[in-house]
N, C-alpha and C positions, 0 to 999 in steps of 0.2 A: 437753231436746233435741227438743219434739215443740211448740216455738212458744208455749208456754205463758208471760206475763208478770207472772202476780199467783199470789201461794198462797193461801189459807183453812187458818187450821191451830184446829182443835179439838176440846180435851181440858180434862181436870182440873188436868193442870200448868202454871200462868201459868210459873213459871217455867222452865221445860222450854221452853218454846213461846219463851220471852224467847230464850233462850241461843242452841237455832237458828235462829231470826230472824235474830240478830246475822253470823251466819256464814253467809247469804245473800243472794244479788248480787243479787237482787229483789224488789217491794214483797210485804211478806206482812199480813194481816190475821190478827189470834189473838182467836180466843173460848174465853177459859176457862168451861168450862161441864160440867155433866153429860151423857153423851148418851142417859142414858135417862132425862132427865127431858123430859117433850113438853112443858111448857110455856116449857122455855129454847130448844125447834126453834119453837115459834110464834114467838114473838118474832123469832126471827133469820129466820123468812119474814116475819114485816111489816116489819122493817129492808131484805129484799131484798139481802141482802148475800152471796148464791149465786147471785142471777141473772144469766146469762151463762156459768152453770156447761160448762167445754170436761170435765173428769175428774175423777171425786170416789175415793179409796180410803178403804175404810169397815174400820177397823181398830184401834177400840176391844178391849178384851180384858184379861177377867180369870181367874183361876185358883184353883181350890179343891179339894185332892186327899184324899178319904176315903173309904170304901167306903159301899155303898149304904146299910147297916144303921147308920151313923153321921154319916151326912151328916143337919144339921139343915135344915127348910123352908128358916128362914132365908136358911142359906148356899145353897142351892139357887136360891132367889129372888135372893139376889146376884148370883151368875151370871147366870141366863139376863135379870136386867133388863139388864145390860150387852151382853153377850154378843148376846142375840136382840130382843129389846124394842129396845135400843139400834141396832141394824144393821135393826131397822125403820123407824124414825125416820128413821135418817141416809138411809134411801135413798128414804123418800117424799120426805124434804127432795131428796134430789139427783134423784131423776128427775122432780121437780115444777121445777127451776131448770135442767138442763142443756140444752143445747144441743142440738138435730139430728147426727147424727153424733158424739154424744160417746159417751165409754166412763167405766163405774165398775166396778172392782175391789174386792171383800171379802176379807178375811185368814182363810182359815178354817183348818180344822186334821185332819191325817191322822186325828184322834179320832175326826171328825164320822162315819167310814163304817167307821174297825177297832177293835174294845171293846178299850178299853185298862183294867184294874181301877183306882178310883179316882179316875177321869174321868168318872164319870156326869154330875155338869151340866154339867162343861165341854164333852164329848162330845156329848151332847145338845143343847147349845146350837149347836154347828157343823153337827151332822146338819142344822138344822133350817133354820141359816142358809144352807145348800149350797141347800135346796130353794126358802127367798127367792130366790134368785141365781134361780133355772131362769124359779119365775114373774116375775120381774122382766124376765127376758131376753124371754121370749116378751110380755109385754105391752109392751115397749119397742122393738121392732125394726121395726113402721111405723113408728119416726122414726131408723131406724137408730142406735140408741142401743144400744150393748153393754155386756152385767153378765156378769162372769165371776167367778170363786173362783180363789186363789189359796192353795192346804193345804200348807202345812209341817210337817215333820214338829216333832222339836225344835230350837228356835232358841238360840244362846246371848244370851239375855237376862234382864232383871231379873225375868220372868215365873219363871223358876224359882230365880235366883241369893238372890231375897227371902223366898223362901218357908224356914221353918223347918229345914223336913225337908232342905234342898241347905245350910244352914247348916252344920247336924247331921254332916255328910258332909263339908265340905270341912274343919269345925274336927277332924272323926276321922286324913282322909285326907290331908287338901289340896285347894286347888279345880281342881287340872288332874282330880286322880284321882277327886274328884266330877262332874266334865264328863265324864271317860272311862267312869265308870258308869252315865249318862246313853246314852249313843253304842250300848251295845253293844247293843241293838237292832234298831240301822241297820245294814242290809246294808255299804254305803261308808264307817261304822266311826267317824260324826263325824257332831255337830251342824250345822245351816247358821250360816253370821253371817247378822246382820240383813241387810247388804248385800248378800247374794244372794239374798235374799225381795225384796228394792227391786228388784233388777234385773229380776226374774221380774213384778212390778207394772208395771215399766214397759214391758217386751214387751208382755206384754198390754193395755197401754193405747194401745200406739201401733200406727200403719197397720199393722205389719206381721203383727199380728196380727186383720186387718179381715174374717177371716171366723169369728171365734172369739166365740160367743156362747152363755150358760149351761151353758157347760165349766168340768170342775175341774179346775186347772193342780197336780198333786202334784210339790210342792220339797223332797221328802225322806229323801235317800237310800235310797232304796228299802222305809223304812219302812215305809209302807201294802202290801207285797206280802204 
């Protein structure tokens, strides 16, 4: 809606990226790749295949829920390579290729700023990525280039539907009544769908949101209160 005629889509799932492809009205470009590996972002700046970049949303993300005393390096370093490593990259990459007047959007998450128990790398991964947003904003706004955050709270996505523990729960309860035990945190009683995280991206990526720079947009039912 904001004049845009080519996508760039990349992630880990070629096929994922194939499928909606297919079900969109305009030419897309897919790079299956890791995004916290820097040597698969070099490559795709000397292909040059983001220059001319109008809007980039940086919205890789992974999840790993144990408490501090059990969470291994390991999985800790899982995390935050994705999670922060990775939304470093993607946004040298994007604010090294986009446009004058462009705007780029991170997905970050109500964790990053209220202790949720058993969120610590994830948590700390958004905390940290909120704080990229601010200095990105402020080092990008001589070229009127805008970086914002966008924090949801919980999404109904495969982010939690995969995980063990919402398995556990919906094979006990069912999965409405594991979505419902999910919600009751949120003040307004419900998870968001995807598609109102989209919509909230693409406010903020368009005109009418042209004064809004290294602001956190909370999409959460009032979770983060």
């Amino acid at each position: 809606g904001e004049g845009y005629t080519e996508l760039t889509l990349i992630d880990r799932d070629g096929e994922g990226m194939a499928a909606l492809s297919a079900a969109l009205d305009l030419p897309v470009l897919t790079v299956p790749m890791d995004v916290s590996d820097p040597d698969a972002w070099t490559a795709l700046s000397t292909d040059r295949a983001l220059d001319g970049l109008q809007a980039a949303v940086i919205c890789a993300g992974v999840s790993e829920a144990a408490p501090i005393s059990d969470l291994s390096y390991d999985t800790w370093r899982k995390v935050l390579a994705v999670n922060l490593d990775g939304a470093f990259l993607a946004m040298k990459a994007a604010l090294a290729s986009i446009s004058d007047g462009g705007s780029i959007v991170a997905v970050g998450s109500a964790t990053g700023r209220k202790a949720v128990a058993m969120t610590a790398a994830y948590g700390a991964s958004k905390a940290g990525l909120a704080q990229l947003v601010r200095v990105a904003a402020l080092e990008a706004a001589p070229r009127n280039v805008r970086v914002n955050t966008v924090a949801p709270g919980g999404v109904k996505t495969p982010m939690f539907s995969d995980q063990d523990w919402f398995a556990d729960m919906a094979k006990a309860d069912g999965e409405d009544a594991a979505w419902s035990a999910l919600s009751a945190g949120t003040p307004l009683g419900r998870l968001a769908e995807a598609d109102e995280i989209a919509r909230a991206i693409h406010w903020l990526l368009s005109d009418a949101a042209a004064l809004m720079t290294g602001a956190t947009l909370d999409v959460d039912g009032g979770y983060g209160i």
